[in-house]
C-alpha positions as CSV (number, residue, x, y, z in Angstrom):
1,X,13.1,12.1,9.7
2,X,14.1,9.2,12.4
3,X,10.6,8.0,12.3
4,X,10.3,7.7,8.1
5,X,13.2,5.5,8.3
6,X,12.7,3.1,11.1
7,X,9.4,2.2,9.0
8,X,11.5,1.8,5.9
9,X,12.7,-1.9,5.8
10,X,15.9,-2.9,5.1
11,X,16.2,-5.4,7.3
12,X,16.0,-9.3,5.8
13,X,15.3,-10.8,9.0
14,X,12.3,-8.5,9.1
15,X,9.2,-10.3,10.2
16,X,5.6,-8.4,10.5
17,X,4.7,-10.0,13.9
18,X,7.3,-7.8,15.0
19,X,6.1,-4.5,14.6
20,X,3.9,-3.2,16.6
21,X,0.8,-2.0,15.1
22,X,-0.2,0.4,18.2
23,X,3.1,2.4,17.7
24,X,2.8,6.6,17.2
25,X,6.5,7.1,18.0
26,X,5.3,8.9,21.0
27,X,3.0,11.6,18.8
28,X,-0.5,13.3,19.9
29,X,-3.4,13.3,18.1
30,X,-4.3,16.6,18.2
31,X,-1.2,17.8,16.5
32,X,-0.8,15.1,13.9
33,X,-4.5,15.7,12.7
34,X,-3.6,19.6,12.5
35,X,-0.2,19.0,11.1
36,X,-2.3,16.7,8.2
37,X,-4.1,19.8,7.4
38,X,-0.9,21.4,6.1
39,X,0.5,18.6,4.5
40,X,-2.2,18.0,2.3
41,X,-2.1,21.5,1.1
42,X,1.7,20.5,0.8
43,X,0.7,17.6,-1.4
44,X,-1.6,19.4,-3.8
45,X,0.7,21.8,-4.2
46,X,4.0,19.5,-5.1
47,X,2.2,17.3,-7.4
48,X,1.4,20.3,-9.4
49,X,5.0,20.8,-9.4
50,X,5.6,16.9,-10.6
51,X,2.7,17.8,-13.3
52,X,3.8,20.9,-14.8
53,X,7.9,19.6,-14.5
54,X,7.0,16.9,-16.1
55,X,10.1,14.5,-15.6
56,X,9.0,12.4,-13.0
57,X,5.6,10.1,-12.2
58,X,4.6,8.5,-8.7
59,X,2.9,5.3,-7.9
60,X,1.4,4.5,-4.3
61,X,1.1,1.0,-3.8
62,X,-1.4,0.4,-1.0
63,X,-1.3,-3.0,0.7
64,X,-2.4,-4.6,3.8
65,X,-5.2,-7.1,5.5
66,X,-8.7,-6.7,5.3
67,X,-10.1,-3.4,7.3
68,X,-6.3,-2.2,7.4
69,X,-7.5,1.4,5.8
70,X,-6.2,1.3,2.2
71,X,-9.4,2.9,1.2
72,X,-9.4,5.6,4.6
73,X,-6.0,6.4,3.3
74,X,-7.2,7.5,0.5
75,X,-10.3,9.0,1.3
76,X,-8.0,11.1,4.2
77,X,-4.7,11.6,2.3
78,X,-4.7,10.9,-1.9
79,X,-7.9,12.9,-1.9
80,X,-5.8,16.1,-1.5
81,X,-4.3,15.4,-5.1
82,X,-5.7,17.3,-8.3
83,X,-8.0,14.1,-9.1
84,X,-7.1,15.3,-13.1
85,X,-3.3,14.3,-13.0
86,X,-3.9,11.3,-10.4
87,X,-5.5,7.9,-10.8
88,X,-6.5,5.7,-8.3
89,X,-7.0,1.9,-9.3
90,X,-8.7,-1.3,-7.1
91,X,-7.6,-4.2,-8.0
92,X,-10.2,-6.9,-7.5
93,X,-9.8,-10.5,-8.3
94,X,-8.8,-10.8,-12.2
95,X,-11.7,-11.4,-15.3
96,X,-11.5,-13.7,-17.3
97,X,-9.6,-11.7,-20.1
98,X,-7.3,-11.1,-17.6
99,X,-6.2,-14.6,-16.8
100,X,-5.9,-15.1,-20.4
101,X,-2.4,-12.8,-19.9
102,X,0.3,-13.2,-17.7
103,X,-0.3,-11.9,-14.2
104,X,0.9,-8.6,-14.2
105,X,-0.4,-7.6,-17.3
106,X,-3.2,-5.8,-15.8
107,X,-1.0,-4.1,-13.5
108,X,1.3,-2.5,-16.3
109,X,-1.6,-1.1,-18.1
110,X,-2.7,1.0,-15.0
111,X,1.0,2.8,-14.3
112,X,1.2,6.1,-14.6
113,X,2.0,8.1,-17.3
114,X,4.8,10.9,-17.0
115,X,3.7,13.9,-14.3
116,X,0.7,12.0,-13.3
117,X,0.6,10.2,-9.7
118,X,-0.8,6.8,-10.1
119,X,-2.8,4.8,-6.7
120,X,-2.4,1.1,-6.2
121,X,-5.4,0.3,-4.2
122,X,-3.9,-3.9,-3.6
123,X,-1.6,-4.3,-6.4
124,X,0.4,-7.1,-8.3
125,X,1.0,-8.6,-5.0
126,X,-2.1,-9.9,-4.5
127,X,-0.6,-12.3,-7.5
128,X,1.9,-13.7,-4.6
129,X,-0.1,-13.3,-1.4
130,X,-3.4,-14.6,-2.6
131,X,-1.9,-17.0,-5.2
132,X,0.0,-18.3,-2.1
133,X,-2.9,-18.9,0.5
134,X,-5.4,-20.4,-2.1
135,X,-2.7,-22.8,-3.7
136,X,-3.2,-21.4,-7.3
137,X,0.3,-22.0,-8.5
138,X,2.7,-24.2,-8.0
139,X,6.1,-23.2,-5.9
140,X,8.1,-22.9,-8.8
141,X,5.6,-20.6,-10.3
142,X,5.5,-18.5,-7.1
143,X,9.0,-18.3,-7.0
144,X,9.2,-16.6,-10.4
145,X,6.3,-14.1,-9.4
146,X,8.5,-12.8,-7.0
147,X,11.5,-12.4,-9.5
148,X,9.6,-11.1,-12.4
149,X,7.8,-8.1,-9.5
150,X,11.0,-6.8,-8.9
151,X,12.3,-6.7,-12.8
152,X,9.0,-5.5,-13.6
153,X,9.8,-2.2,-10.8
154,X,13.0,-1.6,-12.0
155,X,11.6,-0.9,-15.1
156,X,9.3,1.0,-14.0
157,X,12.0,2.8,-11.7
158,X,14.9,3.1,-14.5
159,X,12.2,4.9,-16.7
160,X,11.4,7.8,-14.5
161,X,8.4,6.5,-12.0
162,X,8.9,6.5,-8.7
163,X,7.5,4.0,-6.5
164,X,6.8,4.0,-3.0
165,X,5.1,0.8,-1.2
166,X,3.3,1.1,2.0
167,X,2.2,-2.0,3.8
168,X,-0.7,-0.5,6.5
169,X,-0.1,-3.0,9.3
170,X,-3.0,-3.6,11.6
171,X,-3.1,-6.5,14.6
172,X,-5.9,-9.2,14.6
173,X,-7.7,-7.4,17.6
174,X,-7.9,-4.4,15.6
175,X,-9.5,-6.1,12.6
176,X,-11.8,-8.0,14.8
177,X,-13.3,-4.8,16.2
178,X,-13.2,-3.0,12.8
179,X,-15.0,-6.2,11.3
180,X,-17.6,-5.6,13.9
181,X,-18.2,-1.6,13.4
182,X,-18.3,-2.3,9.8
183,X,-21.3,-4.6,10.0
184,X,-23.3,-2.3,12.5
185,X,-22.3,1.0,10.7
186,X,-25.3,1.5,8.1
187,X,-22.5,3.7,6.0
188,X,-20.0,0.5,6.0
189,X,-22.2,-2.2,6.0
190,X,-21.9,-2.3,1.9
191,X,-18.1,-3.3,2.7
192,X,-19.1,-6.6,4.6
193,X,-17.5,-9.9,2.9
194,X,-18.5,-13.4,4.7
195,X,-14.3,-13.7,2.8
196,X,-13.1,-11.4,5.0
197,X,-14.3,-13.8,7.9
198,X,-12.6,-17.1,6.1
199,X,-9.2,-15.0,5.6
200,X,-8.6,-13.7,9.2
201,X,-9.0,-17.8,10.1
202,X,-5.7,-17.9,8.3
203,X,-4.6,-14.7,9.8
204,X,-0.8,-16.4,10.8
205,X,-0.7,-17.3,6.8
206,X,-1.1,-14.0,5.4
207,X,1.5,-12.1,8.4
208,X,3.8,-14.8,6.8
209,X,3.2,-14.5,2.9
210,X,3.6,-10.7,3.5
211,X,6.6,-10.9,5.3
212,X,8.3,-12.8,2.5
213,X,7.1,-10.6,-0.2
214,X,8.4,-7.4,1.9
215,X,12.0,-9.1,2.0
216,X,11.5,-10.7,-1.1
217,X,10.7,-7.5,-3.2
218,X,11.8,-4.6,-1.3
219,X,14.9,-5.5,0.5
220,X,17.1,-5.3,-2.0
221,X,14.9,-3.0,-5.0
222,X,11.9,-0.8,-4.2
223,X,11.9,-1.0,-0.2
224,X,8.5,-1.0,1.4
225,X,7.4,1.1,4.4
226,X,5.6,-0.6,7.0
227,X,2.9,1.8,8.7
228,X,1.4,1.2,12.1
229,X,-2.2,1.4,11.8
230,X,-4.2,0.2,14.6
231,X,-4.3,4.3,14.7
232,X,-5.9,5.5,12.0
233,X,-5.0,9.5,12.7
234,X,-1.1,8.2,12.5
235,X,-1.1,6.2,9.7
236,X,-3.0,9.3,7.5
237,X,-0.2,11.8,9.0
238,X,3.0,9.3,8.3
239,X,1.5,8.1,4.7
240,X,1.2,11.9,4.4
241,X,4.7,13.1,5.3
242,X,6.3,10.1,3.4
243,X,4.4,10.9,0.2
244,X,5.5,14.4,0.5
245,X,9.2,13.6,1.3
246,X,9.2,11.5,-1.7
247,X,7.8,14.5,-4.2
248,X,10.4,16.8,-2.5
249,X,13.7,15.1,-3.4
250,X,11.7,14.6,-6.9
């Protein structure tokens, strides 16, 4: 499908400013939302399939800014799975016991187990990204973060799991007016951070820091897909359709 791989990134002079987050490849929103209908049927029924085949596991890592719509992705698309063969986990900022180990041993104990799907709601790469803008690590130590992510996926992909990365990629006057609904939505107001304010200061910092983990640890291992979603009815369809794609060829 033309559009699934124009948002796969194989390109190392790939740079996020480029994309443009309003993109639908020319799509309607009437037939995408009905054309969602079916594929989450689609999904339930394939990941029965992966369950009761039992060769194969999936993990969805979910990434983007603040207000991008990791958890509307969910709530709109991974909701369709059996929740009893898929786990969804949320990475926050690590405990205590957590910084006692190495950075992505909370990550490993979360992956899914063979026939399961697995959800990466943020992921190890907040170890890069965040470690990056707050200064928590030195350059050398970054470096290495980067290396020991992609031996750490082809693990993961040499023993049967199959990832696939989605980047939700959302511009700054999308967050700004998503920021705003959120704090005078009674039902969203729970999700409002005074953070989320301090980090779209350094909104050019984090469009760069994600655009060097993307070529950094995708390029040439487990490629990331970079989803338009200043549209929230496209990004559910085409996070839809790739998830399915992926648990077809499986």
């Amino acid at each position: 499908m033309k559009e699934i791989r124009e948002l796969l990134i194989q390109n190392p002079n790939f740079r996020l400013s480029d994309i443009d987050a309003d993109n639908t490849f020319g799509k309607s929103r009437d037939d995408l939302e009905l054309d969602l209908t079916k594929l989450r049927s689609l999904l339930a029924e394939l990941q029965s399939n992966l369950f009761v085949e039992h060769k194969n596991s999936v993990l969805i890592v979910l990434q983007g800014m603040d207000t991008s719509g990791k958890d509307g992705t969910i709530k709109h698309v991974i909701s369709a799975f059996n929740p009893a063969w898929c786990n969804v986990v949320a990475f926050k900022q690590p405990t205590v016991k957590e910084l006692e180990h190495d950075f992505l041993w909370r990550i490993y104990k979360e992956v899914p187990p063979i026939g399961f799907v697995g959800v990466f709601n943020r992921s190890h790469y907040e170890d890069i990204v965040e470690a990056r803008i707050q200064q928590l690590v030195s350059k050398s130590d970054l470096y290495k973060r980067y290396d020991q992510i992609n031996f750490f996926e082809k693990i993961l992909t040499e023993n049967r799991i199959k990832i696939i990365k989605f980047f939700l990629h959302i511009s700054k006057q999308e967050q700004k007016k998503r920021l705003v609904e959120r704090a005078s939505d009674p039902a969203k107001r729970w999700k409002k951070d005074v953070r989320d304010y301090k980090k779209r200061k350094k909104w050019r910092e984090y469009s760069e820091a994600y655009t060097d983990v993307i070529t950094r640890c995708g390029i040439n291992h487990v490629p990331w897909y970079v989803i338009p979603s200043n549209k929230k009815w496209f990004r559910n369809w085409i996070v839809a359709k790739i998830i399915c794609e992926t648990l077809k060829d499986l």
